[in-house]
C-alpha positions as CSV (number, residue, x, y, z in Angstrom):
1,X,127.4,-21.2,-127.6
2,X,126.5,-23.1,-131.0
3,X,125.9,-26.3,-129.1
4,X,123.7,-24.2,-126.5
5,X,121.6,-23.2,-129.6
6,X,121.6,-26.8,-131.3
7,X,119.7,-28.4,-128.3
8,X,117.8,-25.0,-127.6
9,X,119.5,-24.6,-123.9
10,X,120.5,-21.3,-124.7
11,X,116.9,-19.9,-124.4
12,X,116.8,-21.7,-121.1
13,X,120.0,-20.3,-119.7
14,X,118.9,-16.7,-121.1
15,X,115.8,-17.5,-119.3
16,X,117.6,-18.6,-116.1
17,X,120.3,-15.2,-115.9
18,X,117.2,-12.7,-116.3
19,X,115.2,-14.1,-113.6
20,X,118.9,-14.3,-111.2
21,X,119.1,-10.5,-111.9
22,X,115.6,-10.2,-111.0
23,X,116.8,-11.8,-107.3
24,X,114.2,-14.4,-107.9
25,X,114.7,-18.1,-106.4
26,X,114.8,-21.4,-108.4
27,X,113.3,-24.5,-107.7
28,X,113.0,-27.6,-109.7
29,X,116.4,-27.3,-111.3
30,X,116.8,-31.3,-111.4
31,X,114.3,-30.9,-113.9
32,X,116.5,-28.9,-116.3
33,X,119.8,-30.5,-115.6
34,X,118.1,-34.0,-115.9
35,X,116.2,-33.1,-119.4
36,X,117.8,-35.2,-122.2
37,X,118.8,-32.1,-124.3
38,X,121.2,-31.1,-121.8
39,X,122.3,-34.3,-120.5
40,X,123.3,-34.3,-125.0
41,X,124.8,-30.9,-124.8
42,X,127.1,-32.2,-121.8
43,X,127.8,-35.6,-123.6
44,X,128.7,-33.8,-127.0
45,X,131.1,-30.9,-124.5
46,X,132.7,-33.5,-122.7
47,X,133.6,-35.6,-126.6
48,X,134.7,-33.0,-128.2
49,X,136.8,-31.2,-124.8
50,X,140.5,-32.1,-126.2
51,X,142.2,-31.0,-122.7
């Protein structure tokens, strides 16, 4: 979760988990997976994963 926090994803996943219990529907997800803080936060998961 620190990592989530250094690139401020985690307010976006919070974001995301609220409106999924609200039953709402997402579109434009591309736009999130493609932004260049997470495209970091997956780079820096993927370094430091030792397994």
């Amino acid at each position: 979760m620190r990592y989530n926090e250094y690139y401020d994803m985690q307010r976006v996943y919070d974001s995301l988990y609220s409106a999924s219990k609200n039953g709402n529907n997402f579109y434009k997800l591309l736009e999130i997976i493609g932004s260049e803080e997470n495209i970091r936060l997956a780079y820096r998961n993927l370094k430091s994963n030792k397994g």
